[in-house]
Structure formats: structure tokens, C-alpha cells
Backbone as ProteinMPNN parsed JSONL, in Angstrom:
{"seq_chain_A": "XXXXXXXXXXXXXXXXXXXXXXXXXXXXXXXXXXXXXXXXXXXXXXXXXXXXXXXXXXXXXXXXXXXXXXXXXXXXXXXXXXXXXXXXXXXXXXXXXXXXXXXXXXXXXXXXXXXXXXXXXXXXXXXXXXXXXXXXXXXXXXXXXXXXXXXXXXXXXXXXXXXXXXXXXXXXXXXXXXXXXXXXXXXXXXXXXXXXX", "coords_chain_A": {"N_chain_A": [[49.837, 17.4, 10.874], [49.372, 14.844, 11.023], [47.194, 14.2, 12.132], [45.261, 15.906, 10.099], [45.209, 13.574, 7.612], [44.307, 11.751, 9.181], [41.654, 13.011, 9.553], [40.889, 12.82, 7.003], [40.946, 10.454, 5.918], [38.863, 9.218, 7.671], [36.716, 10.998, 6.89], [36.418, 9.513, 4.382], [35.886, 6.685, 4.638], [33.781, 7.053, 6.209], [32.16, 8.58, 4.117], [32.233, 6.178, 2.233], [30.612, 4.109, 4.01], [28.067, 5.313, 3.885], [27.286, 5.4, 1.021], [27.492, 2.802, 0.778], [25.312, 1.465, 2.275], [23.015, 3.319, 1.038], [23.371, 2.239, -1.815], [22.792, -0.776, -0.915], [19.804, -0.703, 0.288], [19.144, 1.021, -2.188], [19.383, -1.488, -4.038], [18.125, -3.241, -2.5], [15.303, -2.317, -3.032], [15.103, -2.425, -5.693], [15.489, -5.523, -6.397], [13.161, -6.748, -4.739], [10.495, -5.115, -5.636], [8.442, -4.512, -8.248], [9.397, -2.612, -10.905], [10.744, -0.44, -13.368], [12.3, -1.448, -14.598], [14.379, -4.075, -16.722], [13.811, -7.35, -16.148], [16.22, -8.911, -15.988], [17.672, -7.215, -14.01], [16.727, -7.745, -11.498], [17.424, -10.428, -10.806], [20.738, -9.27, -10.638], [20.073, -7.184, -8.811], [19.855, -8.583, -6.681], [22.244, -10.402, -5.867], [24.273, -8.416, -5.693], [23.013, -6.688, -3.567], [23.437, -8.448, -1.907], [26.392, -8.571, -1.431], [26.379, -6.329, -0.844], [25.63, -6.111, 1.574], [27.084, -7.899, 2.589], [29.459, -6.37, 3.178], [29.417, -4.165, 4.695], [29.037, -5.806, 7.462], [26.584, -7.359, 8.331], [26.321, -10.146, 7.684], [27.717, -11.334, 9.15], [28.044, -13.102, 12.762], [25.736, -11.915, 15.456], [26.764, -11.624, 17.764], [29.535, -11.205, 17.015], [32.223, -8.762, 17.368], [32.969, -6.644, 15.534], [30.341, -6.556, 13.984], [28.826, -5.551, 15.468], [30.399, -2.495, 16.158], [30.086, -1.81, 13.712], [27.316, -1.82, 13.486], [26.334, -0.23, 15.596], [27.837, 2.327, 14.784], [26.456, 3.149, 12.88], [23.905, 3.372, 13.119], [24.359, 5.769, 15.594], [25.572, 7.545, 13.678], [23.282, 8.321, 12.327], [23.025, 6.811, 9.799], [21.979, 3.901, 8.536], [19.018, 4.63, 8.788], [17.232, 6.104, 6.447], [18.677, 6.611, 3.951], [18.086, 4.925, 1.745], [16.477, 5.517, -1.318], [13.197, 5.937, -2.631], [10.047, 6.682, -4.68], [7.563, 9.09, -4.49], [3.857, 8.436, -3.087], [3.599, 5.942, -3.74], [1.982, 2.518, -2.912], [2.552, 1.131, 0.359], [4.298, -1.67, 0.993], [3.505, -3.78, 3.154], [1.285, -4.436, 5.434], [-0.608, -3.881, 8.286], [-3.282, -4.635, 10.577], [-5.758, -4.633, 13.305], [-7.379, -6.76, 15.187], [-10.034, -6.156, 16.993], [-11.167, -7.414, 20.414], [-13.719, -7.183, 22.636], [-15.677, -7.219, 25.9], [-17.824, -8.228, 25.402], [-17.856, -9.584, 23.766], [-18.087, -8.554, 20.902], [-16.193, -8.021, 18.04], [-14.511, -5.7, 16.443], [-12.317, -4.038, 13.919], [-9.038, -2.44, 13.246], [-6.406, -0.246, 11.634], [-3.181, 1.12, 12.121], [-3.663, 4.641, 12.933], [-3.016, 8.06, 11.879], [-1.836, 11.607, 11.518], [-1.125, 13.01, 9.695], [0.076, 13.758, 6.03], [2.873, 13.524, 6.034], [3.375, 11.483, 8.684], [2.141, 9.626, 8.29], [3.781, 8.29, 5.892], [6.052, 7.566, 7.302], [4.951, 6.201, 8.575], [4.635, 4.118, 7.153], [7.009, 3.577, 6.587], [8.03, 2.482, 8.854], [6.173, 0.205, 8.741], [7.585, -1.089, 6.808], [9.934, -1.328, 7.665], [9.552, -3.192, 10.004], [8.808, -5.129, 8.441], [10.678, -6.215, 7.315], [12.556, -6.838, 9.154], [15.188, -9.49, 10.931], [14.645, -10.664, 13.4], [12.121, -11.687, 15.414], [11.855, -11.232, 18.209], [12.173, -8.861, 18.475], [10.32, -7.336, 16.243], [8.057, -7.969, 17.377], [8.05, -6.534, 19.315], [7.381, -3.902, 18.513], [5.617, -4.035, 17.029], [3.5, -4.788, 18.897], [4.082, -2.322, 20.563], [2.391, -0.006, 18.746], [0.623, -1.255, 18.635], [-0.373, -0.564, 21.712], [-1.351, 2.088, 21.416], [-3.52, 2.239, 19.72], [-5.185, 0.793, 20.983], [-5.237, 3.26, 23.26], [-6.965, 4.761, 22.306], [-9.352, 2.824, 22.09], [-10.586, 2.044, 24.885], [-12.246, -0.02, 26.577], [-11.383, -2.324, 25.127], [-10.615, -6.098, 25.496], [-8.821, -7.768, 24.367], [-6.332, -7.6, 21.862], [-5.674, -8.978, 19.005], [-3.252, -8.812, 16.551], [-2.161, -8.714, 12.938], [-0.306, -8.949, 10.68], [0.955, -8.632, 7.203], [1.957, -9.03, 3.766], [1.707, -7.371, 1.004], [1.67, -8.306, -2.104], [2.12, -6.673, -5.373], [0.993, -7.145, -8.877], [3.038, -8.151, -12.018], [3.616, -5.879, -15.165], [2.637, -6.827, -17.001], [1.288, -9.089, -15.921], [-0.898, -7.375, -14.373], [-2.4, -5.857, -16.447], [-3.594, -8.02, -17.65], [-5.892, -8.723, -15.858], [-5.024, -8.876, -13.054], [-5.029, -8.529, -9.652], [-3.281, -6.862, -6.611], [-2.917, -9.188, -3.997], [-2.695, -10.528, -0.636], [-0.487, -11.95, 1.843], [-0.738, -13.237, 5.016], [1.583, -13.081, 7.256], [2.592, -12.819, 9.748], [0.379, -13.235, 13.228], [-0.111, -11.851, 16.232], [-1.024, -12.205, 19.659], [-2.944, -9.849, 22.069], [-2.891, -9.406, 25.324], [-4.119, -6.378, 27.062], [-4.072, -5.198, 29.942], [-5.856, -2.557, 31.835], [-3.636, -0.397, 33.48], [-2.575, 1.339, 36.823]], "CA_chain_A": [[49.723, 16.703, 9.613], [48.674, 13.531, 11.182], [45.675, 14.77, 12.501], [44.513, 15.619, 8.677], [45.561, 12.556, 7.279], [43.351, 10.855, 10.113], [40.313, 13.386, 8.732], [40.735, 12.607, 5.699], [40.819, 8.987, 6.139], [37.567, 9.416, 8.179], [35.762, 11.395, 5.829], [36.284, 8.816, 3.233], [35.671, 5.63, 5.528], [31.76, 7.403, 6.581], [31.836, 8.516, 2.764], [31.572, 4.861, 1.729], [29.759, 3.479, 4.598], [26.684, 5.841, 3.563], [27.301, 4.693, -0.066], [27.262, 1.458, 0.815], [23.99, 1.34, 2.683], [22.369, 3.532, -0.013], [23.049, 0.984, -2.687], [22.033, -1.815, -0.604], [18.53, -0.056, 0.095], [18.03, 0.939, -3.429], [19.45, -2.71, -4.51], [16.71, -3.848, -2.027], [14.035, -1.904, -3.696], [15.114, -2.649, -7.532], [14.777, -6.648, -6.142], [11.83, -6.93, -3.951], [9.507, -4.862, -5.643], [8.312, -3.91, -9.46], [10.156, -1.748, -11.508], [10.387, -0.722, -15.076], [13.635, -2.015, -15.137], [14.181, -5.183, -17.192], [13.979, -8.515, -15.051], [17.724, -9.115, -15.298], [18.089, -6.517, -12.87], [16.419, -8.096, -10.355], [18.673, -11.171, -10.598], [21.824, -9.196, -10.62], [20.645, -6.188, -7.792], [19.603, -9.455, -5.271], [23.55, -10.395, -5.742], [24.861, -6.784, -5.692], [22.74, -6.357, -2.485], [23.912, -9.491, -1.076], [27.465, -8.421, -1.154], [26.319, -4.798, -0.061], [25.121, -6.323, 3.115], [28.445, -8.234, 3.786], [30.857, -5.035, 3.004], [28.559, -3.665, 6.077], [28.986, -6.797, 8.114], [25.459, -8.161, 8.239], [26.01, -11.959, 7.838], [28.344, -11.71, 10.74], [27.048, -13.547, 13.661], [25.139, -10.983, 15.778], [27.754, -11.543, 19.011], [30.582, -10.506, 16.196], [32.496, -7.092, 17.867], [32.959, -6.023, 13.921], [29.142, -6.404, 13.744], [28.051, -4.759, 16.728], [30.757, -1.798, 16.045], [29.412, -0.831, 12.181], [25.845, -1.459, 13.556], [26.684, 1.135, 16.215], [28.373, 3.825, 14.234], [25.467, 3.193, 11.286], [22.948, 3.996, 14.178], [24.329, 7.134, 15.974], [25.493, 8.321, 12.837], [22.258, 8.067, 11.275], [23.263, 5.984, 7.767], [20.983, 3.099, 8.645], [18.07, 4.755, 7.824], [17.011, 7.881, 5.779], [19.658, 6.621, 2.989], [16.93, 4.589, 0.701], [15.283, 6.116, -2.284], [11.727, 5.285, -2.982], [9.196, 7.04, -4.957], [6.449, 9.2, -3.506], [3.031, 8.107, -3.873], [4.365, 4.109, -3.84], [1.671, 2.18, -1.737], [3.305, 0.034, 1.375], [4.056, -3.221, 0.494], [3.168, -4.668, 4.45], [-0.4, -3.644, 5.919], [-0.93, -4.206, 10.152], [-4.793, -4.532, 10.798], [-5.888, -5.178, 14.779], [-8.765, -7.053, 15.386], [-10.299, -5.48, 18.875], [-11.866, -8.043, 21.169], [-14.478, -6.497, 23.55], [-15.808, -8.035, 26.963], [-19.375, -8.545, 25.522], [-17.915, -10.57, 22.32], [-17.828, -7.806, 20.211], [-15.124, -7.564, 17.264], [-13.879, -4.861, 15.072], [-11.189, -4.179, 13.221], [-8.998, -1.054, 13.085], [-5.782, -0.181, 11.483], [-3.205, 2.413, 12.933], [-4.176, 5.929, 12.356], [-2.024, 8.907, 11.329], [-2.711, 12.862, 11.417], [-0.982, 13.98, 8.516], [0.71, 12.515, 5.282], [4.365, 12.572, 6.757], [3.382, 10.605, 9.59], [1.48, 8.346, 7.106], [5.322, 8.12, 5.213], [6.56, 7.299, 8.361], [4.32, 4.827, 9.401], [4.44, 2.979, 6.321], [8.318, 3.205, 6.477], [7.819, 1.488, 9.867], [5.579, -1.055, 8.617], [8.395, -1.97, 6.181], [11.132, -1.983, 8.688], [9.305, -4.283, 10.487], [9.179, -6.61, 7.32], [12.619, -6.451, 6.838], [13.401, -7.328, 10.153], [15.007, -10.511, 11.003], [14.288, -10.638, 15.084], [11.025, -12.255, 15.961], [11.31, -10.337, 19.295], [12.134, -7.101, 17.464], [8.884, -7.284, 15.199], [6.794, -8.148, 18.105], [7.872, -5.065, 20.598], [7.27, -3.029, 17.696], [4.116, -4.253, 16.753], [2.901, -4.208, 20.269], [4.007, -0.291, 20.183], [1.684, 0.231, 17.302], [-1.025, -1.987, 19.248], [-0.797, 0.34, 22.783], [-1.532, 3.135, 20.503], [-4.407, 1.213, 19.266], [-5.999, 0.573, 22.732], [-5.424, 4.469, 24.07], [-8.049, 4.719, 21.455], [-10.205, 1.832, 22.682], [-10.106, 1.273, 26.367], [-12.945, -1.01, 27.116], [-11.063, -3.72, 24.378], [-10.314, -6.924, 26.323], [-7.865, -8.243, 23.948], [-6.02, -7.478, 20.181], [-4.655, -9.824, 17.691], [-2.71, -8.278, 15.416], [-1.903, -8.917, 11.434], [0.964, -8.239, 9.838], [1.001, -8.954, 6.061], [2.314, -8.591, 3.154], [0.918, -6.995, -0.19], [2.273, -8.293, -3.459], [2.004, -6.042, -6.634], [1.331, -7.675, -9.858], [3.756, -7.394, -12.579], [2.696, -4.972, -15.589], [1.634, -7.656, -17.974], [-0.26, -9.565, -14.893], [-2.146, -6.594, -14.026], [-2.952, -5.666, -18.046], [-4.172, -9.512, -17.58], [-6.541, -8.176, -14.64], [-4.596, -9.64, -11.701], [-4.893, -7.288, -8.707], [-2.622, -7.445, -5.714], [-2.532, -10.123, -2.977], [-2.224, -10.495, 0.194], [-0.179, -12.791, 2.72], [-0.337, -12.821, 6.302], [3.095, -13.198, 7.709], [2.972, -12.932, 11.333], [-0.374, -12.749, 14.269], [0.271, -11.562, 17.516], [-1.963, -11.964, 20.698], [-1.829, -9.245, 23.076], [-3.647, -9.08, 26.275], [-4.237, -5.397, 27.451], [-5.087, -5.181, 31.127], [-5.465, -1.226, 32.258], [-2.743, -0.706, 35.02], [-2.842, 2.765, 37.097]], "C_chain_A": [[49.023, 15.345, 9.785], [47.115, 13.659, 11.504], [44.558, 15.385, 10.913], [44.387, 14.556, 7.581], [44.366, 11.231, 8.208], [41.954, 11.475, 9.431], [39.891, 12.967, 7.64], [40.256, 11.084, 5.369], [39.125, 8.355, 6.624], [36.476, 9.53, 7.911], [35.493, 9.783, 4.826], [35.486, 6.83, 4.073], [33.962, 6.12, 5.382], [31.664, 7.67, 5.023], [31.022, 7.18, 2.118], [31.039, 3.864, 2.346], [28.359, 4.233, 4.145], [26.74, 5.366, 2.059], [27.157, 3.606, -0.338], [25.759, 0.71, 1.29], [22.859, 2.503, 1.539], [22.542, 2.857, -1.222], [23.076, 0.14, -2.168], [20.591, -1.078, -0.448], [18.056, 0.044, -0.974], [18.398, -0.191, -4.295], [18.41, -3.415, -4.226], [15.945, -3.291, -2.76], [13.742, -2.748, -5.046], [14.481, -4.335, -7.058], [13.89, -7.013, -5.839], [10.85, -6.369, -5.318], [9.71, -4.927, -7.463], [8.918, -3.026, -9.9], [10.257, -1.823, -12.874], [11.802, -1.267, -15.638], [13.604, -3.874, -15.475], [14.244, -6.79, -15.686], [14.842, -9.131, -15.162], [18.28, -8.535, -14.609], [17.778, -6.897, -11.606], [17.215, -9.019, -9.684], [20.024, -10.503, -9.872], [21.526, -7.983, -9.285], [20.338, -7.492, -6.675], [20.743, -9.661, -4.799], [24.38, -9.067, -5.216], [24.365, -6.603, -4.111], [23.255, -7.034, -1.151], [25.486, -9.32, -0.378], [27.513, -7.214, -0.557], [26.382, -5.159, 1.545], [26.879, -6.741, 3.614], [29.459, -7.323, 3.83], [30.328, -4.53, 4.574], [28.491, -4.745, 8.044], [27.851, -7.642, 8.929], [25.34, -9.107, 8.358], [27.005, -12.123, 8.512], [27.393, -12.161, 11.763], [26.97, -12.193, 14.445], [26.047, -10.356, 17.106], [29.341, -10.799, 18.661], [31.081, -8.7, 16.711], [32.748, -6.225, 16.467], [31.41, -5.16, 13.75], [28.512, -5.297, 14.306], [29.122, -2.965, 16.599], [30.356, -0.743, 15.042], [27.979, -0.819, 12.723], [25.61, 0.125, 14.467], [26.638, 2.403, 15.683], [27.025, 3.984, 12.954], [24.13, 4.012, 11.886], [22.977, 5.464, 14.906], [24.605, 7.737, 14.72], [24.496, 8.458, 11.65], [22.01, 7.549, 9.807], [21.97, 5.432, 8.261], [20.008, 3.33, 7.91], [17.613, 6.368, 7.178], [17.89, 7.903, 4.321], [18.888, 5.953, 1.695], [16.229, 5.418, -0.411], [13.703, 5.349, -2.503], [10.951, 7.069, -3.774], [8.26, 7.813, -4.269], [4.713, 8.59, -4.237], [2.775, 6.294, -4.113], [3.078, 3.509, -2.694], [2.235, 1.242, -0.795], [3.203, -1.246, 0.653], [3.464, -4.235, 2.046], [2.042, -3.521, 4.693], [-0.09, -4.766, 7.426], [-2.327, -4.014, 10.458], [-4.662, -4.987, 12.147], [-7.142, -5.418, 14.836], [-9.227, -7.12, 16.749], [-11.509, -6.001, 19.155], [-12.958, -7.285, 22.28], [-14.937, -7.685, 24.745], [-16.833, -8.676, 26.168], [-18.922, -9.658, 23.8], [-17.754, -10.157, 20.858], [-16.463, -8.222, 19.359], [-14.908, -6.623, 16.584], [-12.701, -4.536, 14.663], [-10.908, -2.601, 13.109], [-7.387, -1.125, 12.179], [-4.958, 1.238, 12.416], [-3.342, 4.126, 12.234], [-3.093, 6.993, 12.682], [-2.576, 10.19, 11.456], [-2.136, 13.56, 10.489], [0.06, 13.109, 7.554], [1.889, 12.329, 5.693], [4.451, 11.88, 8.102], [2.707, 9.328, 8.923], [2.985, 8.043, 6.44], [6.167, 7.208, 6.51], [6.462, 6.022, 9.025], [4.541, 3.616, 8.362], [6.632, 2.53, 5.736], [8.682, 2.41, 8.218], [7.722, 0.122, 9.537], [6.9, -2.06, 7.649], [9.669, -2.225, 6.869], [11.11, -2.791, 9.363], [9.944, -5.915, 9.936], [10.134, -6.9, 7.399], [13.374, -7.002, 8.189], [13.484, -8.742, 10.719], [14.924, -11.147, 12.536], [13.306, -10.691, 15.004], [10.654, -11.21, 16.866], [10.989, -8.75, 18.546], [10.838, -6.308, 17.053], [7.617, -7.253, 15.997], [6.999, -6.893, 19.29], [7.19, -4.068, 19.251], [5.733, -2.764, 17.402], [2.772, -4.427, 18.098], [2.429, -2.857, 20.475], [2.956, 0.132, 19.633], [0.434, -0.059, 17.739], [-1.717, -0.684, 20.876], [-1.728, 1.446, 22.409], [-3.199, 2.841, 19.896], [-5.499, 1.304, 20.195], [-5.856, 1.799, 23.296], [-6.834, 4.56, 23.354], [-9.631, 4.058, 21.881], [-9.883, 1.458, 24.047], [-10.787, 0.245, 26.711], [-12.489, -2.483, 25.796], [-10.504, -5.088, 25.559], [-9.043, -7.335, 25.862], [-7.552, -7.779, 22.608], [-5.02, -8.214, 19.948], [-4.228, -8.745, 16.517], [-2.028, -8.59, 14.392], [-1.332, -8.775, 11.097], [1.311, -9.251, 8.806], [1.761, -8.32, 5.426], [1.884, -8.673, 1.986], [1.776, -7.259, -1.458], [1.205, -7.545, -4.741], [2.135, -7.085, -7.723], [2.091, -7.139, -10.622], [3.069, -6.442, -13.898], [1.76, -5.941, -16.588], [0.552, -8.569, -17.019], [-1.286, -8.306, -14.974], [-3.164, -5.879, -15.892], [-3.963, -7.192, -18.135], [-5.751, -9.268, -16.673], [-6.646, -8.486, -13.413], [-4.182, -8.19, -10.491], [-3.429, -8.117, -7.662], [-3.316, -8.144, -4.741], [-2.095, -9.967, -1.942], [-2.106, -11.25, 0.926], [0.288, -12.572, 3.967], [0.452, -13.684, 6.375], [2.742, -13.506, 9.151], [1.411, -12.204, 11.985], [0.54, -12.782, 15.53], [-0.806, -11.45, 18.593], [-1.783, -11.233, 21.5], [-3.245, -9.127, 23.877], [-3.734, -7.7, 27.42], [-5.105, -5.366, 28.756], [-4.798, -3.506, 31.649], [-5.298, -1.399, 33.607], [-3.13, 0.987, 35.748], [-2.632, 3.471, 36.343]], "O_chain_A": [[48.286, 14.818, 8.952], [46.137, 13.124, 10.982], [43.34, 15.231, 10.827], [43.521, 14.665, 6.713], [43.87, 10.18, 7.801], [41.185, 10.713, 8.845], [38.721, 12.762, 7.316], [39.315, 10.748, 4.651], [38.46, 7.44, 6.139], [35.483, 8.87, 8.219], [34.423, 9.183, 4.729], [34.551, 6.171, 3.617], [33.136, 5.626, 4.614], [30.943, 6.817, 4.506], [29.87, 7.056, 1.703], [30.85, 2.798, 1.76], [27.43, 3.428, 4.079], [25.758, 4.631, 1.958], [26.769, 3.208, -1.436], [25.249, -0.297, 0.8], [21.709, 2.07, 1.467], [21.491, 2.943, -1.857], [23.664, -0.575, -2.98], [20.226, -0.843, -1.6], [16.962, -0.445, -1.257], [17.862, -0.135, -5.401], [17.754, -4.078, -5.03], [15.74, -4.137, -3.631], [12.767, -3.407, -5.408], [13.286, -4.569, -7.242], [13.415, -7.836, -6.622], [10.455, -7.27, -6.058], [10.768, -5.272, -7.989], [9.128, -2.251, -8.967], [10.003, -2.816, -13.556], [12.201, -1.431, -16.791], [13.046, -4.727, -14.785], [14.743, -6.835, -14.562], [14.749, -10.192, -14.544], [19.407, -8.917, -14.292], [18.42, -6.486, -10.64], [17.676, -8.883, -8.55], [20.437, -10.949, -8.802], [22.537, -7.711, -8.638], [20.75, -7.163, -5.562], [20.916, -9.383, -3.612], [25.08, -9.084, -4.203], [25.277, -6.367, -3.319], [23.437, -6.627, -0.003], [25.815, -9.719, 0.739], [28.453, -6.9, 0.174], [27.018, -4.607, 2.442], [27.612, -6.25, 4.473], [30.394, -7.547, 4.599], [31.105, -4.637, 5.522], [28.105, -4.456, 9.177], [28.072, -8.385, 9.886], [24.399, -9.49, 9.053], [27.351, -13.304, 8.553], [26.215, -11.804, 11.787], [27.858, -11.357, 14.276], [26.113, -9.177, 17.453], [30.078, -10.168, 19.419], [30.428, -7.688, 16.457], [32.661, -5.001, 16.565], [31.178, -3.97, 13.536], [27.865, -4.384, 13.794], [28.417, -2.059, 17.043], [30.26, 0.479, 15.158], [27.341, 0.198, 12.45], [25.004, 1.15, 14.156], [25.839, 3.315, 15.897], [26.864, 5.005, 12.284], [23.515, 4.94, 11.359], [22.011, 6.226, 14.9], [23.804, 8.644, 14.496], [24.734, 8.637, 10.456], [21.131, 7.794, 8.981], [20.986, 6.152, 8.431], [19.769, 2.794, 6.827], [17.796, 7.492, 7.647], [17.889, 8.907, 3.609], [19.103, 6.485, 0.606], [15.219, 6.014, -0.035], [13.469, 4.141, -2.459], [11.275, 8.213, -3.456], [7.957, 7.263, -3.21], [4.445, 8.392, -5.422], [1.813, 5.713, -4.613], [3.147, 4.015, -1.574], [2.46, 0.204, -1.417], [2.306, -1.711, -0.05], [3.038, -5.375, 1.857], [1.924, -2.343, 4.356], [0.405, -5.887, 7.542], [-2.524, -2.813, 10.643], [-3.676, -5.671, 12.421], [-8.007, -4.572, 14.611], [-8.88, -7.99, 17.548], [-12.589, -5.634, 18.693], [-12.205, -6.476, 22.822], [-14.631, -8.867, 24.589], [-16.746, -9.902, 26.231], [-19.699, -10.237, 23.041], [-17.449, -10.869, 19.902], [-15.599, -8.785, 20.032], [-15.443, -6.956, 15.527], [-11.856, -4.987, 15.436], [-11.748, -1.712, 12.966], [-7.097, -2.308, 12.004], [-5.547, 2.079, 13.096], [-3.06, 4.478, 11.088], [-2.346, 6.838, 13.649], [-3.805, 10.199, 11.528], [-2.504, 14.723, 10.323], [0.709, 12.137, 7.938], [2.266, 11.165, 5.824], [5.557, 11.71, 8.615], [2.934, 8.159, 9.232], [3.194, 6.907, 6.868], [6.828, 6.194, 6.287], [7.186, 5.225, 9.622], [4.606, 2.427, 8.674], [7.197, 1.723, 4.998], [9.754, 1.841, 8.428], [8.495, -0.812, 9.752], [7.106, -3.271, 7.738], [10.363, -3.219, 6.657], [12.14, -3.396, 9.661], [10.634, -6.876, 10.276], [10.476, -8.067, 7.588], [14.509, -7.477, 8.237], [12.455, -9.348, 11.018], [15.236, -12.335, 12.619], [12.901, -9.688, 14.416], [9.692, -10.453, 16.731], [10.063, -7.989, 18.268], [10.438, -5.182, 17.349], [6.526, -6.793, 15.663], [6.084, -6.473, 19.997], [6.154, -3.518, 19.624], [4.986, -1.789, 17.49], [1.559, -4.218, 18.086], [1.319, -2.33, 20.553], [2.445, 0.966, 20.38], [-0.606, 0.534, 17.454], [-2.832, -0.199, 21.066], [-2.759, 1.679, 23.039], [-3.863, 3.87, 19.78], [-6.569, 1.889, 20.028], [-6.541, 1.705, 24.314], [-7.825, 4.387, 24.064], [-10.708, 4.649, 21.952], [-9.002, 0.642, 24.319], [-10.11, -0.644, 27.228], [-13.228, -3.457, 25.654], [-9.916, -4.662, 26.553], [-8.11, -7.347, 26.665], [-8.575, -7.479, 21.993], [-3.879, -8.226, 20.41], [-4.956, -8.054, 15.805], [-0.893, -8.878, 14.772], [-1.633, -7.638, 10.735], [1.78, -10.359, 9.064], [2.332, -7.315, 5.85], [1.586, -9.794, 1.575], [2.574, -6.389, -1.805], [0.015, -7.758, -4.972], [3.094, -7.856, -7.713], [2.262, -5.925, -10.507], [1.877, -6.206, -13.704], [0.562, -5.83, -16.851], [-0.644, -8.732, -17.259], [-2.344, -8.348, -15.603], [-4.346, -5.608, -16.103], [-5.028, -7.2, -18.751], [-6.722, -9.856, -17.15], [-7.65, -8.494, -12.701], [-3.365, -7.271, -10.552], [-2.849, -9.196, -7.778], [-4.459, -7.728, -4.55], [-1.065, -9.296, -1.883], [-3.174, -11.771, 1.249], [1.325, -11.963, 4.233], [0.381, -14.802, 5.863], [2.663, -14.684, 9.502], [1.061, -11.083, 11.616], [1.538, -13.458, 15.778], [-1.577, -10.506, 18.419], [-0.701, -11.35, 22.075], [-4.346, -8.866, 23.391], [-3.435, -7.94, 28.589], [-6.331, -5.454, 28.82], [-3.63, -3.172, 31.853], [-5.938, -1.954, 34.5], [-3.92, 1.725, 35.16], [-2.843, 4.668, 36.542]]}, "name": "protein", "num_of_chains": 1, "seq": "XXXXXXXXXXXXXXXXXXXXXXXXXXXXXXXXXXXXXXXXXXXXXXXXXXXXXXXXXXXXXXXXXXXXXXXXXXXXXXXXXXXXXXXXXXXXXXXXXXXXXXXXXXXXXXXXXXXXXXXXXXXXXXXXXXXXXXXXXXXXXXXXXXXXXXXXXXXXXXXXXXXXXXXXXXXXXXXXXXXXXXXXXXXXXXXXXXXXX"}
């Protein structure tokens, strides 16, 4: 009997940890981005999300054994990520461009490349995990990753800087106005690629 009483308990516990990180995600969305929903929603899901995060223990310090326990179980048990709604069809809100140095002085510019649209989904659910992330280091192994990948491509590059922006959407009466989107770089990165064996 105890042993179902513990299931049960269990169930309901992971129940409303995945509930909880799917309305923070689509709280994040409704805030951050455009939506046809009135602009007192944005106000009230930034709050709503705010408190999503701390039910989850988020604005715990990072050394916190609470923290590090729900981040854990959110991770092997795959909540974290895959729990978000979005739209298909939505373009990224962050863009990563690499501008590829050559010996002779050369520049060009590449972005990273994809071989089919759910690795394009993928990538651009990358690019926004990046955004979202609040680790410096984090953002920069990542975006490194993304850069290696980059350079199998190009071997004779000497060096790549890499871009990482972010694309604001106008709202509907801006763009009826004829205000396109915008874009602000966030974060360069220098990376010096020397080929090892």
C-alpha cells in the first residue's frame, strides 16, 4: 500500500513539474515575442513566468542542492526541453553569422548550414537556447561547437569571429507603418582555429 501511495505521489510531483515548465516556456513566448494577444498579457505572462521559474527553483543560487537536484531530474527526465509550444513556420528570433578570416586577408561570411528542415528546427531551437542562456561560458562552448562545424567546411580559414544577434519583430501596427525587423548584436566571439592531427 505504501509503495502506491509513493507512485502516486510521484506521478503527481513529475505531473506538475512538466506543467510547470510548459507554462513557463509558453509564458516566455506570450512575453518576449508578438502575439495576437492583447498587450496586457505580456505584462501579466512576464509575472506569471517569473513565479514559474521560482516554483522550479531558478533564482536559487546555482551552488543551491534544491537547485542542482530539480535541474537534474528536469534534465534526465527530459522536461527541460521539448515542453514549449511555438508555431511552425515562426522565423528565429537570434541569427549566428561567422565571418571566416583567410591567411591571404580574405573575408567571407557564412552562417551554419543544415540538411533538412528538422535540423533547421533544431538549429534555430539552439540558436534560441543560446539566447536564453544566462552563462557567458555556456554560450561561448556552444557557439564555438557551431563554429568547429563551420571550419570542417573551411580548412584553410586562419581565424572566425562569430555574431550572435538578436532579431526584433515589429509590432502589427509598426509593420502596417512599414517598419521591418531589426537587428542587435549581442555577443562576438574570437576563435583561433589551428589544425591539430
Amino acid at each position: 500500500m505504501r509503495t502506491k501511495y509513493f507512485c502516486v505521489a510521484w506521478f503527481v510531483l513529475h505531473f506538475l513539474v512538466i506543467m510547470s515548465v510548459s507554462c513557463r516556456d509558453t509564458l516566455r513566448s506570450v512575453a518576449e515575442g508578438p502575439t495576437i494577444l492583447p498587450r496586457w498579457s505580456k505584462d501579466f505572462s512576464q509575472k506569471a513566468e517569473a513565479i514559474a521559474s521560482v516554483a522550479l527553483g531558478q533564482d536559487l543560487v546555482v551552488s543551491n542542492p534544491v537547485r542542482q537536484v530539480l535541474a537534474t531530474y528536469l534534465h534526465v527526465a527530459g522536461i527541460e526541453s521539448g515542453y514549449g509550444y511555438f508555431a511552425p513556420n515562426v522565423p528565429g528570433t537570434y541569427k549566428l553569422t561567422f565571418e571566416l578570416h583567410y591567411p591571404d586577408g580574405r573575408i567571407e561570411y557564412a552562417r551554419p548550414q543544415v540538411s533538412s528542415t528538422a535540423a533547421a528546427l533544431r538549429l534555430t531551437g539552439l540558436l534560441d537556447q543560446i539566447g536564453r542562456t544566462k552563462y557567458d561560458a555556456l554560450k561561448e562552448i556552444l557557439v564555438k561547437m557551431l563554429a568547429q562545424s563551420v571550419w570542417r567546411e573551411h580548412r584553410d580559414v586562419k581565424t572566425i569571429r562569430a555574431e550572435f544577434g538578436s532579431i526584433s519583430l515589429p509590432s502589427l501596427t509598426e509593420f502596417q507603418q512599414g517598419k521591418r525587423e531589426s537587428y542587435q548584436t549581442l555577443y562576438t566571439y574570437d576563435f583561433s582555429l589551428t589544425q591539430g592531427p
